[in-house]
N, CA, C and O atoms as a GROMACS GRO file, in nm:
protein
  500
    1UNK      N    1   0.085  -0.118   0.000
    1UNK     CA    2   0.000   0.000   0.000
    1UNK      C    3   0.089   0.124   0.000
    1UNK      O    4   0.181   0.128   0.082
    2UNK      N    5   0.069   0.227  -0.087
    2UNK     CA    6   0.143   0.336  -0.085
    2UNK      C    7   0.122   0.434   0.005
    2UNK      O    8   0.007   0.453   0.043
    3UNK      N    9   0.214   0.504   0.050
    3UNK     CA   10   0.190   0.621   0.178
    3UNK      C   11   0.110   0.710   0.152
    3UNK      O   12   0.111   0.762   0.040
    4UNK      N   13   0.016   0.748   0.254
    4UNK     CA   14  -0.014   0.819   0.262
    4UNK      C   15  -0.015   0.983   0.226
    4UNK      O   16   0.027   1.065   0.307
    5UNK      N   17  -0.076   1.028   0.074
    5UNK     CA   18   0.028   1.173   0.050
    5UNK      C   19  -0.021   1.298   0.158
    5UNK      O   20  -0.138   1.297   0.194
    6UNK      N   21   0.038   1.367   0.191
    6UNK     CA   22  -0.026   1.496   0.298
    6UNK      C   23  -0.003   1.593   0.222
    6UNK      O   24  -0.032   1.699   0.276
    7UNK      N   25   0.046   1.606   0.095
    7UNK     CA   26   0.053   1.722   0.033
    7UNK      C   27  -0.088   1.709  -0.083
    7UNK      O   28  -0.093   1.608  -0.153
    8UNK      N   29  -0.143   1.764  -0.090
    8UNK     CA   30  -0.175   1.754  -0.246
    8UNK      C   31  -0.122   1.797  -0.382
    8UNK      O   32  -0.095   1.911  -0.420
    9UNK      N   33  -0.114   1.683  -0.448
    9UNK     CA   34  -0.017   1.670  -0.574
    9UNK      C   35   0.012   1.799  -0.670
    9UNK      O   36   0.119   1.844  -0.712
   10UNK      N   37  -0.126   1.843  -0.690
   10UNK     CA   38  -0.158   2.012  -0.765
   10UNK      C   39  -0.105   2.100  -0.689
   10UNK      O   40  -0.110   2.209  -0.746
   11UNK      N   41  -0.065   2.106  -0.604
   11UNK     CA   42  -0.064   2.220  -0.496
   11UNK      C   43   0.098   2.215  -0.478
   11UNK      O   44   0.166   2.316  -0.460
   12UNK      N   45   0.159   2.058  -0.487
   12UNK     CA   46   0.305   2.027  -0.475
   12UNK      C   47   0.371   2.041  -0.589
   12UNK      O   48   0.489   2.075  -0.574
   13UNK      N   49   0.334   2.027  -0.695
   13UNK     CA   50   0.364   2.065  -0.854
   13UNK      C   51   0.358   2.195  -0.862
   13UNK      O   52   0.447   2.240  -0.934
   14UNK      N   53   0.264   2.302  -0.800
   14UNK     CA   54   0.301   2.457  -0.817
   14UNK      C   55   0.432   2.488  -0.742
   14UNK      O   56   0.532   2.546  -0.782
   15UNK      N   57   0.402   2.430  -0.616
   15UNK     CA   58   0.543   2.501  -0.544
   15UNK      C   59   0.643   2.444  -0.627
   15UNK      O   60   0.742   2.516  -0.625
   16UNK      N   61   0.659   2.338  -0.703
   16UNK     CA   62   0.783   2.323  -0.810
   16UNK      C   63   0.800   2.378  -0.838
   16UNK      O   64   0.911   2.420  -0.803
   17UNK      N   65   0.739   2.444  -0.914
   17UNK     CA   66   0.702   2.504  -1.043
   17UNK      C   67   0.757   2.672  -0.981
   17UNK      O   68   0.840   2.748  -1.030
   18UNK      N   69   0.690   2.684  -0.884
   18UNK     CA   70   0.738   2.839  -0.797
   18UNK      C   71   0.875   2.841  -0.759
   18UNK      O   72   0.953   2.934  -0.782
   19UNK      N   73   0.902   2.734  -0.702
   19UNK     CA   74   1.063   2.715  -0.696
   19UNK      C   75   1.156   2.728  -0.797
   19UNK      O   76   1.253   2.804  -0.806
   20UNK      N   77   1.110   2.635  -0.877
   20UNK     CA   78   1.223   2.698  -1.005
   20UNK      C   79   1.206   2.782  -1.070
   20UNK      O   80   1.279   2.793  -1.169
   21UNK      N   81   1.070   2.908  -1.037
   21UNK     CA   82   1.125   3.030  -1.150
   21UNK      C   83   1.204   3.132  -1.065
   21UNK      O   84   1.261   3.236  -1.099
   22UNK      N   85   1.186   3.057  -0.911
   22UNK     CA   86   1.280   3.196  -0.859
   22UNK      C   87   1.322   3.109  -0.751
   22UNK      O   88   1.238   3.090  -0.663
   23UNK      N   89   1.436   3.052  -0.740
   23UNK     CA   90   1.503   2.958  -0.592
   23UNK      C   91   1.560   3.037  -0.493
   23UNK      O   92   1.608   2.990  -0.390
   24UNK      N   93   1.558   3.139  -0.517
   24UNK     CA   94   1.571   3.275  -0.415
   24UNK      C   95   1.507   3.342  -0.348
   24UNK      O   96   1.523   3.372  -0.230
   25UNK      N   97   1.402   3.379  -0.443
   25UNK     CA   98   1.271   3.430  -0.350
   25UNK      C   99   1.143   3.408  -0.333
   25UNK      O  100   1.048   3.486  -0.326
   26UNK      N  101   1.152   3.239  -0.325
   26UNK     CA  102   1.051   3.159  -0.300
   26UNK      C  103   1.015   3.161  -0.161
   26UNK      O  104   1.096   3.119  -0.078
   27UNK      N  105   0.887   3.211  -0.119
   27UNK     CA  106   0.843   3.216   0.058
   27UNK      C  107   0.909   3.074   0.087
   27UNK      O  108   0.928   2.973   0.019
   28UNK      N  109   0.930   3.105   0.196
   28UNK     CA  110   0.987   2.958   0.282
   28UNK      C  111   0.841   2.809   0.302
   28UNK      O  112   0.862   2.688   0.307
   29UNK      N  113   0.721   2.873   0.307
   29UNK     CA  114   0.626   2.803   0.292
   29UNK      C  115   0.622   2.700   0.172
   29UNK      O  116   0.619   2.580   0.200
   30UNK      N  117   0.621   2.742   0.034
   30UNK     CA  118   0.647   2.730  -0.069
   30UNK      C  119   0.734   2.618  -0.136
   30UNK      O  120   0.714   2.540  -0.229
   31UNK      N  121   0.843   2.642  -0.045
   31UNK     CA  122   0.989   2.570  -0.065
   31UNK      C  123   0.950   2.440   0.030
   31UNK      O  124   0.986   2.326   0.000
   32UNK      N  125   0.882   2.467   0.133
   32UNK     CA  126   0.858   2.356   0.236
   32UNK      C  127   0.771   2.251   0.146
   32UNK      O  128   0.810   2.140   0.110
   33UNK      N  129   0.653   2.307   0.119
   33UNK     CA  130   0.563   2.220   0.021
   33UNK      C  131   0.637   2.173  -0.088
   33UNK      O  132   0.606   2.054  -0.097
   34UNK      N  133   0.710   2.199  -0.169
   34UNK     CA  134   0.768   2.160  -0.280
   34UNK      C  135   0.888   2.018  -0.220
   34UNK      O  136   0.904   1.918  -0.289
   35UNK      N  137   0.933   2.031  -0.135
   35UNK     CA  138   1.040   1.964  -0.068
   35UNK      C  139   0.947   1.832  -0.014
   35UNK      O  140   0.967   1.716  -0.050
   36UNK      N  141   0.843   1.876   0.079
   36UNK     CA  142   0.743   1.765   0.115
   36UNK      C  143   0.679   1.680  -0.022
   36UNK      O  144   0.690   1.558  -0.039
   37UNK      N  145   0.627   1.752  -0.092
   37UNK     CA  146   0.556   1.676  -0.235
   37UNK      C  147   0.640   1.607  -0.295
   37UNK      O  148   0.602   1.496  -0.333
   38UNK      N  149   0.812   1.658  -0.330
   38UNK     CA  150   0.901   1.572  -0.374
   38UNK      C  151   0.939   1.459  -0.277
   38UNK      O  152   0.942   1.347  -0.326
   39UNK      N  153   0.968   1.470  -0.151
   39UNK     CA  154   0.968   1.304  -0.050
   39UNK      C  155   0.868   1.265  -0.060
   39UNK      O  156   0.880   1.149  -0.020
   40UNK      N  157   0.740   1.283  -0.094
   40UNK     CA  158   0.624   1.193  -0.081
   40UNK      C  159   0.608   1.098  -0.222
   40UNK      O  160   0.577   0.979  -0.221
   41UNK      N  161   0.641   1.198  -0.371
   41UNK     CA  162   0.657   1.151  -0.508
   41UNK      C  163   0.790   1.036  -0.466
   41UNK      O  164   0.796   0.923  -0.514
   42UNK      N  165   0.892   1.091  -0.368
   42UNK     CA  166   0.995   0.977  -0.404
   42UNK      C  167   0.970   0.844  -0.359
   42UNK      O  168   1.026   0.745  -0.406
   43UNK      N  169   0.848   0.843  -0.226
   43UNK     CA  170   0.822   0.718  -0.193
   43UNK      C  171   0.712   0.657  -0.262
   43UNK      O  172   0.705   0.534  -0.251
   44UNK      N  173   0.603   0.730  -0.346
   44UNK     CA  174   0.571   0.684  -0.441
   44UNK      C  175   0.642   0.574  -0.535
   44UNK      O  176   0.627   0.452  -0.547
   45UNK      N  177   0.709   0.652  -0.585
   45UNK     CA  178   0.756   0.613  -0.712
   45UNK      C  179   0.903   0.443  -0.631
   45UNK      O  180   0.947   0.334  -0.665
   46UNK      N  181   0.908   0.504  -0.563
   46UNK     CA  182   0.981   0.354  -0.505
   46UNK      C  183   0.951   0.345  -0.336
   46UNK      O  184   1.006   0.398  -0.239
   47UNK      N  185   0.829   0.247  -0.351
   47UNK     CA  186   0.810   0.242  -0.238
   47UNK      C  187   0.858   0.120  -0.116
   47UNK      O  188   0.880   0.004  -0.149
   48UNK      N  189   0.868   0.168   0.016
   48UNK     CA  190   0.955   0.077   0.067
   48UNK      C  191   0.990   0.120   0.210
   48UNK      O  192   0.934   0.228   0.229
   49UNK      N  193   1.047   0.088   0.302
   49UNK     CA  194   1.100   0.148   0.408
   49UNK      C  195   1.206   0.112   0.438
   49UNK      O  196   1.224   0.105   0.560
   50UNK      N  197   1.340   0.067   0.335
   50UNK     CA  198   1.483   0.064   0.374
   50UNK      C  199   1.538   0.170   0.376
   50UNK      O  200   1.640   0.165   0.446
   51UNK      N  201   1.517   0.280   0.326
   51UNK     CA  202   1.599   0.424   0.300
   51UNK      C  203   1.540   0.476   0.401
   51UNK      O  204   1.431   0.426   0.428
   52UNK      N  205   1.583   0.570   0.475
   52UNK     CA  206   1.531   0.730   0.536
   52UNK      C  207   1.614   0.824   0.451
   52UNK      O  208   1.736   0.827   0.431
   53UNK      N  209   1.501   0.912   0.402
   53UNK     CA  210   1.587   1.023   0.334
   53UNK      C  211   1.554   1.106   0.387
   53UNK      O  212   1.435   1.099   0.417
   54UNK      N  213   1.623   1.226   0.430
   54UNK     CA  214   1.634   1.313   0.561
   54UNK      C  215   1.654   1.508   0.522
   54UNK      O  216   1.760   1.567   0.538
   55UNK      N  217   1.517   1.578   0.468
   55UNK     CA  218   1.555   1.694   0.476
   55UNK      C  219   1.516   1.816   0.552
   55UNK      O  220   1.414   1.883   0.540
   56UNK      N  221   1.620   1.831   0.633
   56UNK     CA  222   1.537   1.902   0.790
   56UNK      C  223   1.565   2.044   0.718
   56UNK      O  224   1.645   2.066   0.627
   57UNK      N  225   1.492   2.121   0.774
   57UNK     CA  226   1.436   2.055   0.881
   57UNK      C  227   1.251   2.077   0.782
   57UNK      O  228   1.141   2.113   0.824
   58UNK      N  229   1.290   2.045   0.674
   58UNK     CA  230   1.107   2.093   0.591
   58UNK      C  231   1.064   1.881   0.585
   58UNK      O  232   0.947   1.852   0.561
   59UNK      N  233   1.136   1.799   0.601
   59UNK     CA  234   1.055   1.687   0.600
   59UNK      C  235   1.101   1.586   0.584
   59UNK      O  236   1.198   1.616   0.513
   60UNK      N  237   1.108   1.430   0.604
   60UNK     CA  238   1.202   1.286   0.564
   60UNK      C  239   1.097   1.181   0.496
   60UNK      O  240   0.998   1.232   0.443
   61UNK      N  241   1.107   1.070   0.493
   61UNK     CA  242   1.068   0.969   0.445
   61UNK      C  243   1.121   0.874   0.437
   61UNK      O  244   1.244   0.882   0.424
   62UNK      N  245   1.047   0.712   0.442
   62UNK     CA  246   1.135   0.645   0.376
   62UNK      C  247   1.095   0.580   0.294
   62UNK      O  248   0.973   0.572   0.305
   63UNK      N  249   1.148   0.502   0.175
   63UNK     CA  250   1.151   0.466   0.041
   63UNK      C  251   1.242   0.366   0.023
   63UNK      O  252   1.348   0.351   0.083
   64UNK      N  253   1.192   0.292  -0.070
   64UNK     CA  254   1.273   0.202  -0.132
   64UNK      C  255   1.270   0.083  -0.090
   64UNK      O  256   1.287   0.075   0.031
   65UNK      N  257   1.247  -0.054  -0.166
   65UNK     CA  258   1.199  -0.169  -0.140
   65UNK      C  259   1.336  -0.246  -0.051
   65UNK      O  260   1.447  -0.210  -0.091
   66UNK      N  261   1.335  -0.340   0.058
   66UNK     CA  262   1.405  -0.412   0.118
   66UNK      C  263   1.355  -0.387   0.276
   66UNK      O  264   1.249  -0.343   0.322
   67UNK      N  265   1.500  -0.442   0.349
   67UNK     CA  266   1.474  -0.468   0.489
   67UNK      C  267   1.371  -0.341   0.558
   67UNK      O  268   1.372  -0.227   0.512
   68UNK      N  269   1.302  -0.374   0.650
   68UNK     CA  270   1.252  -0.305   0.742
   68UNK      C  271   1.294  -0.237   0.850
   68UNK      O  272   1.316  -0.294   0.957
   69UNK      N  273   1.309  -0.103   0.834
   69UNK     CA  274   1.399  -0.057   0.965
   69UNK      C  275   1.243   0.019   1.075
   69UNK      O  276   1.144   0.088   1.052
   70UNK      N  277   1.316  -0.057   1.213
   70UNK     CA  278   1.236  -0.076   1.315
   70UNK      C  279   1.276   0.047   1.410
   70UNK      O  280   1.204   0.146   1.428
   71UNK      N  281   1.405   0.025   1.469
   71UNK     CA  282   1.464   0.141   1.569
   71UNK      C  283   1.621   0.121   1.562
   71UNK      O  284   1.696   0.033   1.519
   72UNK      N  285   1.637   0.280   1.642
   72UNK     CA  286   1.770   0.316   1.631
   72UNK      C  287   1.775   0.402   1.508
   72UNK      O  288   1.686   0.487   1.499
   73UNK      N  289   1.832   0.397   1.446
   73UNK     CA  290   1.923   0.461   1.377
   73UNK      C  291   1.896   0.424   1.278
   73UNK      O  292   1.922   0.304   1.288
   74UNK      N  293   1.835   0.451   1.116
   74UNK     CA  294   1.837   0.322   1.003
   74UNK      C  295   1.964   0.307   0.932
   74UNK      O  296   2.039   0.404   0.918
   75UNK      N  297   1.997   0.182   0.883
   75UNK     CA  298   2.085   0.125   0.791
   75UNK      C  299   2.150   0.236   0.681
   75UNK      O  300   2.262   0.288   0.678
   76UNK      N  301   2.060   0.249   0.611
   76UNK     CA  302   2.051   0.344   0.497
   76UNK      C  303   2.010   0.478   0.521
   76UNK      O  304   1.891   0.507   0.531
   77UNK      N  305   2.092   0.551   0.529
   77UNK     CA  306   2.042   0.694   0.519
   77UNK      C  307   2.106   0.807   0.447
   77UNK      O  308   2.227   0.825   0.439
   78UNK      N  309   1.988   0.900   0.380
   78UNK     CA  310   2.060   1.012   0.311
   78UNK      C  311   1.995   1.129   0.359
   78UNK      O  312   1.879   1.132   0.400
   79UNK      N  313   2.074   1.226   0.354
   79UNK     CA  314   2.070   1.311   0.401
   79UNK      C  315   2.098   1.439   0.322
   79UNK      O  316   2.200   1.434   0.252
   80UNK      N  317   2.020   1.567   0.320
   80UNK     CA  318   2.089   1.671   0.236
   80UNK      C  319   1.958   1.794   0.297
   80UNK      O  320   1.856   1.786   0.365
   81UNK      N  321   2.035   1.905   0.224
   81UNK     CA  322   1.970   2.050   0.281
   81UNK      C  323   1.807   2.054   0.164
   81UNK      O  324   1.834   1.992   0.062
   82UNK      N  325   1.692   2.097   0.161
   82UNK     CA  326   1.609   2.177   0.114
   82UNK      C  327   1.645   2.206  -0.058
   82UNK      O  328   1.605   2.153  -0.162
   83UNK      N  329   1.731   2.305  -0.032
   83UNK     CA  330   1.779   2.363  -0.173
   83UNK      C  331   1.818   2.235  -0.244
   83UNK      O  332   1.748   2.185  -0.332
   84UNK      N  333   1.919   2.192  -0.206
   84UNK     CA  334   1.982   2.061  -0.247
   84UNK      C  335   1.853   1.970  -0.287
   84UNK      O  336   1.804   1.979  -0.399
   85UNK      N  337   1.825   1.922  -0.232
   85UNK     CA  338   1.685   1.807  -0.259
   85UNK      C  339   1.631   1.845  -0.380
   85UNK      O  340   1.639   1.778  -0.483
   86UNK      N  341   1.570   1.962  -0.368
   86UNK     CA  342   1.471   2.065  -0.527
   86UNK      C  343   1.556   2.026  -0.643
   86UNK      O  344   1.519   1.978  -0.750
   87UNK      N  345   1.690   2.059  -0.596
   87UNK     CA  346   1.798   2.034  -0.740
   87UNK      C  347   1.839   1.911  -0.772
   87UNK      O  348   1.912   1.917  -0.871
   88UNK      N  349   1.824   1.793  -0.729
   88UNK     CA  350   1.836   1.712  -0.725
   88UNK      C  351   1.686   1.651  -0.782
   88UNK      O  352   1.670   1.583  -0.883
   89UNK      N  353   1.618   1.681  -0.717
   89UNK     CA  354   1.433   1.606  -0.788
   89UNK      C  355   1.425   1.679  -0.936
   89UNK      O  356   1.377   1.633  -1.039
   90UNK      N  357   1.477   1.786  -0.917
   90UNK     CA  358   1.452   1.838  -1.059
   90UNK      C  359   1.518   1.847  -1.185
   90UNK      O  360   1.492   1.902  -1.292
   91UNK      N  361   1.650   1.746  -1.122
   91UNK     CA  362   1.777   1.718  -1.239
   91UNK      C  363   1.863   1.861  -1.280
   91UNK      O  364   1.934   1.874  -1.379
   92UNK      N  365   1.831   1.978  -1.162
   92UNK     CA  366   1.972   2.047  -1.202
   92UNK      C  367   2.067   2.024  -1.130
   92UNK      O  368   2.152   2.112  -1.138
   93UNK      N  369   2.094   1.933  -1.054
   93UNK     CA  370   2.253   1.891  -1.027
   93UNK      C  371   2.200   1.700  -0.973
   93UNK      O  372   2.100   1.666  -0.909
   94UNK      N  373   2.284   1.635  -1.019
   94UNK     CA  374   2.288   1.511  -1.003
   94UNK      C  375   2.334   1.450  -0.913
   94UNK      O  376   2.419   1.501  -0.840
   95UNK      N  377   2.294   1.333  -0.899
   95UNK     CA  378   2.356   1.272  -0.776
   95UNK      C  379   2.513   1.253  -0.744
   95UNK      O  380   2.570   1.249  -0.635
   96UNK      N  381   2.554   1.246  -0.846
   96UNK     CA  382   2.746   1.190  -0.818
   96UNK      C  383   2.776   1.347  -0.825
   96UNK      O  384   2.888   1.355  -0.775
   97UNK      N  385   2.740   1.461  -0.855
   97UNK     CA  386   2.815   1.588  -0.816
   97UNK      C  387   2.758   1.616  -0.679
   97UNK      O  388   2.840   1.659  -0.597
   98UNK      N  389   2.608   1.595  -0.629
   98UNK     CA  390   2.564   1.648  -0.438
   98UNK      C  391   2.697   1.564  -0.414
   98UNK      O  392   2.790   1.626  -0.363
   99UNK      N  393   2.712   1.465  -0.437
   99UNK     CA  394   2.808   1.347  -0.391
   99UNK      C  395   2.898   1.385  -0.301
   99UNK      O  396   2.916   1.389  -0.179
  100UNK      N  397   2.992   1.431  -0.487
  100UNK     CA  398   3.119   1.490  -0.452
  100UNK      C  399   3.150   1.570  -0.423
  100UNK      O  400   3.272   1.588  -0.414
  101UNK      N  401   3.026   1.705  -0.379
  101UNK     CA  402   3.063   1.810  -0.312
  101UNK      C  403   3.026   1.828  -0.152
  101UNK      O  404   3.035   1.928  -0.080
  102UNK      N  405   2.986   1.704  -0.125
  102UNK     CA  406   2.928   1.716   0.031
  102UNK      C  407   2.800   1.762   0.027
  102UNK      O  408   2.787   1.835   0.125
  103UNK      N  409   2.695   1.757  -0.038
  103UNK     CA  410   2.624   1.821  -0.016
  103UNK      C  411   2.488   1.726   0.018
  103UNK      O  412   2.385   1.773   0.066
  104UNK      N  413   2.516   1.551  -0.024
  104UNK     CA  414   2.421   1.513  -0.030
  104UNK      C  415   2.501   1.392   0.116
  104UNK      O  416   2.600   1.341   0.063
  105UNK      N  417   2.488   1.338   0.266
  105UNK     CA  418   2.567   1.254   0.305
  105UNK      C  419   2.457   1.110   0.281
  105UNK      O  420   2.348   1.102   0.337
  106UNK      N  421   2.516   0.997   0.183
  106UNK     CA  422   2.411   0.903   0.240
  106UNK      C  423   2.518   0.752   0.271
  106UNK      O  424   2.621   0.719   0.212
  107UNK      N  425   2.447   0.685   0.384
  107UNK     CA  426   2.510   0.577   0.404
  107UNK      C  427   2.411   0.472   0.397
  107UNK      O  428   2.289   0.476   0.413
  108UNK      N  429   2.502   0.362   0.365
  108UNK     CA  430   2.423   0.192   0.374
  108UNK      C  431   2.432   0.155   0.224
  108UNK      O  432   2.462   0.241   0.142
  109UNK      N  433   2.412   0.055   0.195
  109UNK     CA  434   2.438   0.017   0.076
  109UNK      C  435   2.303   0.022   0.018
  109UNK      O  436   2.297  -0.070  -0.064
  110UNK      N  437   2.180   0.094   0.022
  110UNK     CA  438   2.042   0.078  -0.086
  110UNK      C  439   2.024   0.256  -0.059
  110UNK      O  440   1.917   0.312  -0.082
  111UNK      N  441   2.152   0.329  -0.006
  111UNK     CA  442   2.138   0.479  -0.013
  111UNK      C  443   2.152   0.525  -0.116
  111UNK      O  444   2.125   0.645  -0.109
  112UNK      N  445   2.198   0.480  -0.269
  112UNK     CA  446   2.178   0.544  -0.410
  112UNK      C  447   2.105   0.596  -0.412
  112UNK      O  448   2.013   0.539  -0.355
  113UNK      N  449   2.076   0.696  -0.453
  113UNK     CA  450   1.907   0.715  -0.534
  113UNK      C  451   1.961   0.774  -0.685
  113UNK      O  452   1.900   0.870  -0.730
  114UNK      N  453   2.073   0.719  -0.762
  114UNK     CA  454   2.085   0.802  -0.841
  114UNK      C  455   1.987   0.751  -0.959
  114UNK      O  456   1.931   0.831  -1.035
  115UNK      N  457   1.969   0.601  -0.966
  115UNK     CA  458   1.846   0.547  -1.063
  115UNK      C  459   1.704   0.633  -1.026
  115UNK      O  460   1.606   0.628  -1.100
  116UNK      N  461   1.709   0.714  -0.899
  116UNK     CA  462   1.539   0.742  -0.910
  116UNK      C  463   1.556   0.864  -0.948
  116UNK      O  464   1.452   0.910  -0.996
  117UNK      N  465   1.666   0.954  -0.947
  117UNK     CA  466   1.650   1.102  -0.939
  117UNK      C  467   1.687   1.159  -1.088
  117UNK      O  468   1.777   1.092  -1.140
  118UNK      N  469   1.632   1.282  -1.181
  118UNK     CA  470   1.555   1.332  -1.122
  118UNK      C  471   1.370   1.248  -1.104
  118UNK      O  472   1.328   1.149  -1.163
  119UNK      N  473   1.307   1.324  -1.017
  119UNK     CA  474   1.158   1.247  -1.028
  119UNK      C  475   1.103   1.325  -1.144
  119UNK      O  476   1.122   1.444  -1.169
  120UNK      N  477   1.029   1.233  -1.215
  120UNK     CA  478   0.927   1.291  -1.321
  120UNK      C  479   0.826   1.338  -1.336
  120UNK      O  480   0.763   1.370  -1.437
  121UNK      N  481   0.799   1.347  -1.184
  121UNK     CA  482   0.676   1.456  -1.158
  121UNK      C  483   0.742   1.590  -1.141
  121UNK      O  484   0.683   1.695  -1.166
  122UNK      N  485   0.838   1.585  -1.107
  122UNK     CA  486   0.938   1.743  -1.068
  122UNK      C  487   0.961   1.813  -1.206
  122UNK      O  488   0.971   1.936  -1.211
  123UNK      N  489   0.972   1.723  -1.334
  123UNK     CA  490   1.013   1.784  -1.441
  123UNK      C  491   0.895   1.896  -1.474
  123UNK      O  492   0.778   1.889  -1.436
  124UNK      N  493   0.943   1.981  -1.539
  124UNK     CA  494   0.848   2.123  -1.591
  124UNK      C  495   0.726   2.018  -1.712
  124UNK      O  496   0.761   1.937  -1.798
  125UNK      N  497   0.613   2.052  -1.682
  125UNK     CA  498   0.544   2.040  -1.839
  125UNK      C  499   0.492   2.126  -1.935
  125UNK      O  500   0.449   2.082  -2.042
   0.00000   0.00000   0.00000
């Protein structure tokens, strides 16, 4: 069964959409919704609870088919800022450059996401 969305989809596709015509002076509201709608599209689109993907402080999730993480700490985790995430769902910077600049930290071995990103609901239509 797929998660539960708390954003609505129309409403998470504008704040995309608001985000990328101005990633500067997008209300912080805005940026929050867009960030939430993209973790909710990412557990969509691969759903699962081995990953926690972690963007504080606007929202996390987890995704991706395998083990079940219960407590503590999970296995797999990625981690990155707001801004970062948007650019990343939306394919202006990719996974092996957040990588290599520190910008994205993920550990465990099912922390890739470079097969899911960008999401194709994030793309402009």
């Amino acid at each position: 069964m797929p998660p539960r969305r708390r954003t609505d989809p129309a409403d998470g596709r504008a704040a995309l959409q608001a985000w990328r015509a101005d990633p500067d002076g997008v209300p912080l509201a805005t940026r929050r919704t867009a960030v939430r709608f993209a973790l909710e599209e990412l557990a969509d689109v691969a759903p699962g609870n081995s990953v926690e993907v972690r963007v504080p402080p606007d929202g996390a999730v987890q995704a991706v088919e395998g083990p079940r993480h219960t407590r503590g700490t999970p296995p797999n985790v990625v981690e990155t800022d707001p801004v970062t995430w948007l650019r990343l769902v939306t394919g202006d910077l990719t996974w092996d450059a957040a990588l290599a600049s520190g910008r994205v930290q993920a550990s465990g071995e099912r922390a890739d996401l470079a097969g899911l990103l960008p999401l194709q609901a994030a793309r402009p239509r």
